[in-house]
C-alpha positions as CSV (number, residue, x, y, z in Angstrom):
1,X,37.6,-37.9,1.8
2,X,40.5,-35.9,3.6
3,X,43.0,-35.6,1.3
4,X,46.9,-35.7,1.8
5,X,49.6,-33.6,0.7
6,X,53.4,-34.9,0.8
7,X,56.3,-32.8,1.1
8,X,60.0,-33.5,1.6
9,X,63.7,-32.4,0.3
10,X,64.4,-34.0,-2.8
11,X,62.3,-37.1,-3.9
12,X,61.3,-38.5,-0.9
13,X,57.4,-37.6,-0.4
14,X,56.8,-38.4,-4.2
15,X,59.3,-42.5,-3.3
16,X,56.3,-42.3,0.1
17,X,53.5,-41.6,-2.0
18,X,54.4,-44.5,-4.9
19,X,54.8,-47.1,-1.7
20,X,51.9,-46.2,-0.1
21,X,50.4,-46.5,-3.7
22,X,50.7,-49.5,-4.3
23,X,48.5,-50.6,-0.9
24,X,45.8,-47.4,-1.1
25,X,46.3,-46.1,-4.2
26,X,46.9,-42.4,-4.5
27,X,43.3,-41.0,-4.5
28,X,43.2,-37.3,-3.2
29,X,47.0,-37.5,-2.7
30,X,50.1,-35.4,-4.2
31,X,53.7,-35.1,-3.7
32,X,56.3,-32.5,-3.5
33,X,60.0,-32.2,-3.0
34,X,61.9,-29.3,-2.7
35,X,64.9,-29.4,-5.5
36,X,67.9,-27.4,-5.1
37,X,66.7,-25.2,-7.8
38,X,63.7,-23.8,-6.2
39,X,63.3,-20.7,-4.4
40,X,60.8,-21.2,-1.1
41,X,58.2,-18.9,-2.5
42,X,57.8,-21.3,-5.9
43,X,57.8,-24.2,-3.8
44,X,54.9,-22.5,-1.2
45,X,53.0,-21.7,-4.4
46,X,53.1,-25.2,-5.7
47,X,51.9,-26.6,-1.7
48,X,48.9,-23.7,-2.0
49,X,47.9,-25.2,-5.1
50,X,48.2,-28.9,-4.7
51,X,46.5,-28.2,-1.0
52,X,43.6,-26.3,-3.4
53,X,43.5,-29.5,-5.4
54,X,43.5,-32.4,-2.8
55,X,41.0,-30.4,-0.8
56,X,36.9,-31.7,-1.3
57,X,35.8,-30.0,2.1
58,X,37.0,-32.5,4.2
59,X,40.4,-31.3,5.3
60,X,43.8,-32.0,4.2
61,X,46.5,-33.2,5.9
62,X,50.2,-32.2,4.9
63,X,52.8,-34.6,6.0
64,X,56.6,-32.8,6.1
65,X,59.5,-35.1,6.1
66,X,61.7,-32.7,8.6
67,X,59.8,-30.0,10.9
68,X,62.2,-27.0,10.8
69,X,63.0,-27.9,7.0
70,X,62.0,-25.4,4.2
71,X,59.4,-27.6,2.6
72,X,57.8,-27.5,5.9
73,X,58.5,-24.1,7.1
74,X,56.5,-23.1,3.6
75,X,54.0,-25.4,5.1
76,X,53.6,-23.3,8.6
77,X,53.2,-19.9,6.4
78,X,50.7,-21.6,4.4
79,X,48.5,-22.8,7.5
80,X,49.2,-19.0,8.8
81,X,48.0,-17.4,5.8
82,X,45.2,-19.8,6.0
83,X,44.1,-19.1,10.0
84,X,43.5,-15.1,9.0
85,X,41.9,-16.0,6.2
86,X,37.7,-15.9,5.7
87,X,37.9,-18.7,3.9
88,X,39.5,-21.1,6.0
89,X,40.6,-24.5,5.1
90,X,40.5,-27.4,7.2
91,X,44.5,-28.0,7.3
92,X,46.8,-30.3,9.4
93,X,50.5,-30.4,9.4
94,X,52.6,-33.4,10.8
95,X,56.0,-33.7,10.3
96,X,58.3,-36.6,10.6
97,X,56.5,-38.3,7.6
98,X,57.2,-42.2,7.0
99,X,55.9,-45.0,5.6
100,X,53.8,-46.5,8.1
101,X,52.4,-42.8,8.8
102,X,51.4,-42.3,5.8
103,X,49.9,-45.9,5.4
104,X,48.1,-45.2,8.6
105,X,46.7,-41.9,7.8
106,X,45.6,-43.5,4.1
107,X,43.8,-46.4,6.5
108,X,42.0,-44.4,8.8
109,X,40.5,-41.4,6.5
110,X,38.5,-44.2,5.0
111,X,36.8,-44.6,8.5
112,X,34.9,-42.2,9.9
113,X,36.9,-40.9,12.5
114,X,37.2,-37.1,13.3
115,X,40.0,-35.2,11.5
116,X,41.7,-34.3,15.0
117,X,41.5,-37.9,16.4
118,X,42.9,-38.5,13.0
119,X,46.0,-36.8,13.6
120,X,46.4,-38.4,17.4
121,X,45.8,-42.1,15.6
122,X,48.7,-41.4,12.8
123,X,51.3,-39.9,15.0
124,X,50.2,-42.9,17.8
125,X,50.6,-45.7,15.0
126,X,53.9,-44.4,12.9
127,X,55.5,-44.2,16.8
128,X,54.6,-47.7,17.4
129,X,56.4,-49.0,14.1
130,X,59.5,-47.5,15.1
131,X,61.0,-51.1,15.8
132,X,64.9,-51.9,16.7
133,X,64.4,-55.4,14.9
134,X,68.6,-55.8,15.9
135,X,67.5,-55.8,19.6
136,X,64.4,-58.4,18.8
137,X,67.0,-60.6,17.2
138,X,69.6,-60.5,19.8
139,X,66.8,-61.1,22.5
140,X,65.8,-64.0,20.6
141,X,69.4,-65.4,19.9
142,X,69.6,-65.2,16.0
143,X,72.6,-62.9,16.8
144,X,75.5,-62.2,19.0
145,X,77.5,-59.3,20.2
């Protein structure tokens, strides 16, 4: 199973992982938030292991909450540290992380699609759920300007 890494400022990957949770369960899946506290080089060292851990052989897939944030600027040295090396890891990075992401991504690894089409489905489904239920509700006449 691929497994997933969560990473965000603060709290928010592990609040993501406990949703998602209680629909998947957590299986192969870890979250962690950059506090205040940490330097970048403690938290990178904290995403190399937790990658090491959630990754069986079949991939992982790190999911940053803000691309250009530190957590996931740690991530992009990670996956360049892991392109030169021999033992390369089968690593995807998507930033942008949310809910129904992450609930996708939890969906489809139990299929058996192919970890790139994986990425293309998750990013395709979490778009989709972006909803502006206001609009919806003014178009159905529950609300007024």
């Amino acid at each position: 199973m691929i497994g997933i890494v969560l990473i965000s400022h603060g709290a928010f990957a592990q609040g993501l992982l406990n949703a998602a949770s209680m629909l998947y369960g957590g299986e192969q899946c870890s979250a962690l938030g950059l506090e205040p506290a940490d330097s970048p080089e403690e938290f990178q060292e904290r995403l190399e292991n937790a990658v090491d851990e959630a990754d069986k052989g079949d991939g992982v897939f790190i999911l940053a909450d803000l691309y250009g944030g530190t957590p996931c600027n740690r991530a992009v040295a990670l996956l360049a540290v892991q392109a030169a090396s021999e033992k390369k890891k089968k690593l995807r990075l998507l930033a942008g992380a949310n809910l129904p992401m992450l609930i996708s991504l939890m969906d489809a690894r139990l299929n058996d699609t192919s970890f790139d089409e994986l990425a293309e489905t998750v990013l395709s489904e979490a778009a989709s759920a972006m909803t502006d239920v206001s609009a919806i509700m003014k178009k159905e006449g529950f609300i007024n300007d």
